[in-house]
C-alpha positions in Angstrom: 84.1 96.6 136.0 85.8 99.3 133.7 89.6 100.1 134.5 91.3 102.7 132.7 94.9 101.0 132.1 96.4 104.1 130.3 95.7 107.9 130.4 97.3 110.6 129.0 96.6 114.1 128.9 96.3 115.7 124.8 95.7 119.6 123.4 92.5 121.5 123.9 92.1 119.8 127.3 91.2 116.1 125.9 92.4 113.1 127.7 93.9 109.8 125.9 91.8 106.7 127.7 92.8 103.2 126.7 90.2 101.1 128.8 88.8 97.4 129.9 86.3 96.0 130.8 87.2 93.4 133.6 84.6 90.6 134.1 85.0 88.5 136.4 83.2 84.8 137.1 82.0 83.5 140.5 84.6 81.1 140.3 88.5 81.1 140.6 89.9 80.2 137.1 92.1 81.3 134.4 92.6 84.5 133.0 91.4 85.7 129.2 92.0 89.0 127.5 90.2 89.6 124.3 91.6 92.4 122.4 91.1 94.3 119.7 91.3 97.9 118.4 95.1 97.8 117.6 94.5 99.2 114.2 92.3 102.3 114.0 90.1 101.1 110.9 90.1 97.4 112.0 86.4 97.2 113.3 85.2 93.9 112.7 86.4 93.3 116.9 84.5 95.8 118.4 81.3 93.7 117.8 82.8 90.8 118.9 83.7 92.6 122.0 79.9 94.2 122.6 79.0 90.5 121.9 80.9 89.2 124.5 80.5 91.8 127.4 76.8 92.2 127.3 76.6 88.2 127.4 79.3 87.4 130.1 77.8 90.1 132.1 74.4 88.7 132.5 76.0 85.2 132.8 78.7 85.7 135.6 77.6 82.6 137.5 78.4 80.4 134.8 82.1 82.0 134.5 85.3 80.7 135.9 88.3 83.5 136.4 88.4 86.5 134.9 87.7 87.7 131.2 89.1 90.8 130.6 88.1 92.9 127.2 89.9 95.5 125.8 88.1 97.1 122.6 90.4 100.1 121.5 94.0 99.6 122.0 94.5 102.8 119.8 91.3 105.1 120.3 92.9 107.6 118.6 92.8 105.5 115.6 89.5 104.4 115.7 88.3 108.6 116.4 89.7 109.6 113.3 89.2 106.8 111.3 93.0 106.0 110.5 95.0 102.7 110.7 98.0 104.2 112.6 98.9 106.0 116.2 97.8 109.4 115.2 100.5 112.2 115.2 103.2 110.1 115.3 102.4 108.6 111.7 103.1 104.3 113.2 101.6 101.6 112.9 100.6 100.7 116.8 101.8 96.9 116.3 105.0 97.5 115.4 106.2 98.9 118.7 105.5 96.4 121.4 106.4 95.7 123.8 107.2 99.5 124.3 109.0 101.4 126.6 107.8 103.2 130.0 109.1 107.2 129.6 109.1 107.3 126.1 107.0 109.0 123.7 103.3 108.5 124.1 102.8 106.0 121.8 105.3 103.8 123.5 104.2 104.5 126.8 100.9 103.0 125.5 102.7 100.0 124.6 104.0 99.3 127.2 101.2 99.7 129.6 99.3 97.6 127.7 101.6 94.8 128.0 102.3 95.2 131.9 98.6 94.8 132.3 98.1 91.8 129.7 100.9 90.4 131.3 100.5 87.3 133.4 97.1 86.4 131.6 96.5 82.5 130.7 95.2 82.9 127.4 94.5 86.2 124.8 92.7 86.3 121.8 94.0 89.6 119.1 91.3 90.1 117.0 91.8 92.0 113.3 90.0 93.0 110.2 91.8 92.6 107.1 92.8 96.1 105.7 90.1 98.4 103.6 91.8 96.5 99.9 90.6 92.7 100.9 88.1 90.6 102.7 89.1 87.4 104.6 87.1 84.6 105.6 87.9 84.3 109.4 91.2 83.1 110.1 94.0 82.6 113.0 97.5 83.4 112.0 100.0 81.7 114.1 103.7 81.7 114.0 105.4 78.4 113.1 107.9 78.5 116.4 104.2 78.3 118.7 101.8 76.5 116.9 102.7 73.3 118.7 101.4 75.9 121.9 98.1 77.4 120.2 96.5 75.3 117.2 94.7 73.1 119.1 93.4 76.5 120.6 93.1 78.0 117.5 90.9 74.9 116.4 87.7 76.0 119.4 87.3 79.2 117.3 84.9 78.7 115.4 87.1 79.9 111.9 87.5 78.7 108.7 91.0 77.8 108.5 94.7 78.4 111.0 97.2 79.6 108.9 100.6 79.0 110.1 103.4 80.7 109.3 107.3 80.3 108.6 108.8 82.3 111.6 110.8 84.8 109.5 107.7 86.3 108.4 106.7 87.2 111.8 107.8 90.7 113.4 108.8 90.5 116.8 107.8 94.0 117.8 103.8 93.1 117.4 101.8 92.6 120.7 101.1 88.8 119.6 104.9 87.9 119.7 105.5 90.2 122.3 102.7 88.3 124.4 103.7 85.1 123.4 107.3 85.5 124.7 106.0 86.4 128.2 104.1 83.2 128.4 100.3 84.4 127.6 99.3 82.1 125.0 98.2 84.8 122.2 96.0 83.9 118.9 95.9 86.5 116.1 92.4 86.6 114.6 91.8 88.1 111.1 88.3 88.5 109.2 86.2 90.3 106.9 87.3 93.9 105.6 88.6 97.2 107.0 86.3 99.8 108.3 83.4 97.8 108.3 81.6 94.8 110.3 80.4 91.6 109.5 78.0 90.5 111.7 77.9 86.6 110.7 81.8 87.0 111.6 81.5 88.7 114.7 78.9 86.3 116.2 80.8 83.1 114.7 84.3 84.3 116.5 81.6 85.0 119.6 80.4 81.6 120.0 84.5 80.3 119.3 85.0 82.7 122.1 82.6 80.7 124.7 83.7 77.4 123.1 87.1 78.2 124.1 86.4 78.9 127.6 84.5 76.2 127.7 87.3 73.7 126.9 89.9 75.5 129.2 87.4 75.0 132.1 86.4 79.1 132.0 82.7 78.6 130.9 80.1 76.0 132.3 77.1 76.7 130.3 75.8 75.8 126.5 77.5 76.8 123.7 74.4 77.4 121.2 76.0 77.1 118.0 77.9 74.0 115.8 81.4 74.9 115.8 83.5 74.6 112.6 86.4 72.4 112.6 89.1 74.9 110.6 91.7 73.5 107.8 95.2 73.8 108.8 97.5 75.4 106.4 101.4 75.8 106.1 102.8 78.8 104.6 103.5 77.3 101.2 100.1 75.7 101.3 98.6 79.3 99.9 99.0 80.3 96.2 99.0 84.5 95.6 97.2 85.9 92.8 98.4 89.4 91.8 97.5 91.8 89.0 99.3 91.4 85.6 97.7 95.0 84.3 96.8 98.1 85.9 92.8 99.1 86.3 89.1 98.3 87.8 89.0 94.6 89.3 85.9 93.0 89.0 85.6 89.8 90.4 83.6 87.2 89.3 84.0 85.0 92.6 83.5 86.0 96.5 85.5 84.3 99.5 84.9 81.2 100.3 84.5 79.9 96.9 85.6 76.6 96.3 87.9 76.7 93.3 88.3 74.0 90.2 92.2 75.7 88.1 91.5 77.9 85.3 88.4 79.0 87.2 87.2 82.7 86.5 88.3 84.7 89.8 87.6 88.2 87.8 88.8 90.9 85.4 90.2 93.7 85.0 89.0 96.3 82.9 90.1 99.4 81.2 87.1 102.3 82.0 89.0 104.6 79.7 88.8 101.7 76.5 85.9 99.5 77.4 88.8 96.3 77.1 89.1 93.8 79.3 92.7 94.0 80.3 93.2 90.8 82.2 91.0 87.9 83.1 92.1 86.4 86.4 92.4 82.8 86.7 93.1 79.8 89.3 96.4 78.1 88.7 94.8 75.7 91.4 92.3 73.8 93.1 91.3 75.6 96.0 89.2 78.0 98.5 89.4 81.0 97.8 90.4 82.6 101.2 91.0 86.3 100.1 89.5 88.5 97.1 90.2 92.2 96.5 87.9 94.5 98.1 89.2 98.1 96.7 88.4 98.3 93.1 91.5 99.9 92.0 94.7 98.0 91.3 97.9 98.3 89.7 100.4 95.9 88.6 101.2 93.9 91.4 98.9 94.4 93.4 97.1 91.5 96.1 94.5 90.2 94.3 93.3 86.9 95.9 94.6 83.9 98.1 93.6 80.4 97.7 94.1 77.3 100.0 95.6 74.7 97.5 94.0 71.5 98.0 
C-alpha cells in the first residue's frame, strides 16, 4: 500500500510527495524500513528498492510484520539530479531529526522520522559520491556496533566498517534513528549517479537474509551469502594525490593488494609526463578507487583494508 508521509505544496502548482510503500506480511512480526533516496544523486538504492517491492509483493504469505520502503527521501534531489535539498542549498542528512513548523526542508525531516519511528530494524542505503566507487559496505558507529554488526554481517557486503564515534554526525537520520531505538545500518556501494546491478541484487538477497534471521521471512534465500571483514577505523590506509592532473588507475575495487603495488598514475595531458605513480604502502583490498578523472593535490584517491 502507498502512503504519502509528507506533502507540501511548491510554485507553478507542483506538490512535494515523499512516499512508501507499506508491505505488509500475513503474519504479525517485526517492523523493517528500507530507505534510501536521502541524497539526490545517490541511486544505487532505488534498485534495491524495485528489487524488493516487486518480490515481497508477490510473496506476502511468506512475510512476517511489516516492510516498509521508502525510495526518495529527497525527490527533489533525485528530479534535478543534485546531491542536496533543492533551494535551500543542504545536504538532507545533516538536519535530522528536524523540526515540525520550520522551513520545508525541516518539516521533511522531521516527518520522516515520526513515521520511521517505533520500527524494529532500518536499513539506509547510499551510493558513494560521483568521485569514488565502493565495494558494498555498512558503516557503523563505534558507540552501536555491539547493537548492529551481527546485523550488519546477514547483508550480504563485503566488509562493516566501524567507526570511532567522533567521526559520526549526530544530525544524520542513522544516528538520529539509532537514538530512538530503531536499530539503523548505513549501507554504502558503487558510485554516484549510477547503478550497479550486481550490487543492488547482492544487498537484495542480504535484505531477505536478514529477515530471515530476525524471523520476518519464511522462504528461501536463493543466493550464498558473503561473510563481510570487520574493520576498525585505523584498520584503513588513505591514499591521496601528491600532484595535480588525470588519474588513471591501474587497479579496480576489490583488488587484493601486495605494498608497492601499482594502484595508477597521474598524468600531465598538457606535457605527456607521468606526474605521480600511485602506490600501496600496504597489503590490502582495495576498498575504494577514484572514479572522477580529475584530481588535485589532496584529493581521495583510494582506501585499502590493511591486512
Amino acid at each position: 500500500m502507498i502512503k504519502t508521509i509528507f506533502s507540501a505544496g511548491l510554485p507553478v502548482d507542483e506538490q512535494l510527495l515523499i512516499q512508501k510503500n507499506s508491505i505488509r506480511g500475513n503474519h504479525e512480526g517485526k517492523r523493517l524500513c528500507v530507505v534510501t533516496g536521502t541524497h539526490g544523486d545517490e541511486l544505487e538504492g532505488q534498485y534495491v528498492c524495485y528489487l524488493l517491492t516487486e518480490f515481497l509483493q508477490r510473496n506476502t504469505d511468506k512475510i512476517s510484520g511489516i516492510v516498509d520502503i521508502y525510495p526518495a527521501l529527497n525527490p527533489l534531489g533525485i528530479d534535478s539530479i543534485t546531491r542536496g535539498f533543492p533551494g535551500f542549498d543542504l545536504d538532507m542528512n545533516r538536519i535530522f531529526p528536524g523540526s515540525e513548523n520550520k522551513s520545508l526542508s525541516d518539516s521533511a525531516a522531521f516527518s520522516i522520522i515520526e513515521d520511521i519511528k517505533g520500527a524494529d530494524f532500518a536499513i539506509d542505503i547510499h551510493a558513494s559520491n560521483i568521485f569514488l566507487r565502493e565495494l558494498p559496505q555498512a558503516r557503523i558507529n563505534v558507540n552501536t556496533a555491539e547493537n548492529l554488526v551481527s546485523y550488519a554481517e546477514m547483508l550480504n557486503i563485503d566488509l562493516v566498517w566501524i567507526h570511532p564515534a567522533a567521526t559520526v554526525l549526530e544530525s544524520t537520520l542513522a544516528h538520529s534513528l539509532n537514538s530512538l531505538g530503531v536499530k539503523t545500518i548505513v549501507v554504502e556501494m558503487g558510485v554516484g549517479m549510477r547503478i550497479t546491478t550486481s550490487y543492488g541484487e547482492r544487498l537484495f538477497h542480504g535484505i531477505l537474509n536478514l529477515m530471515k534471521n530476525i524471523g520476518m521471512f519464511s522462504g528461501d534465500v536463493n543466493c550464498e551469502i558473503t561473510k563481510p571483514m570487520i574493520v576498525e577505523g585505523d584498520g584503513v590506509e588513505f591514499v591521496n594525490a601528491e600532484k595535480s592532473g588525470v588519474f588513471l588507475p591501474d587497479k579496480n575495487y576489490g583488488a587484493k593488494l601486495h605494498k608497492g603495488d601499482i594502484i595508477g598514475r597521474i598524468v600531465s595531458p598538457l606535457t605527456g609526463k607521468i606526474l605521480s605513480t600511485v602506490t600501496s604502502e600496504t597489503n590490502g583490498l582495495l576498498m575504494t578507487i577514484r572514479a572522477y578523472p580529475i584530481v588535485y593535490e589532496g584529493s581521495l584517491l583510494a582506501r585499502i583494508i590493511k591486512n
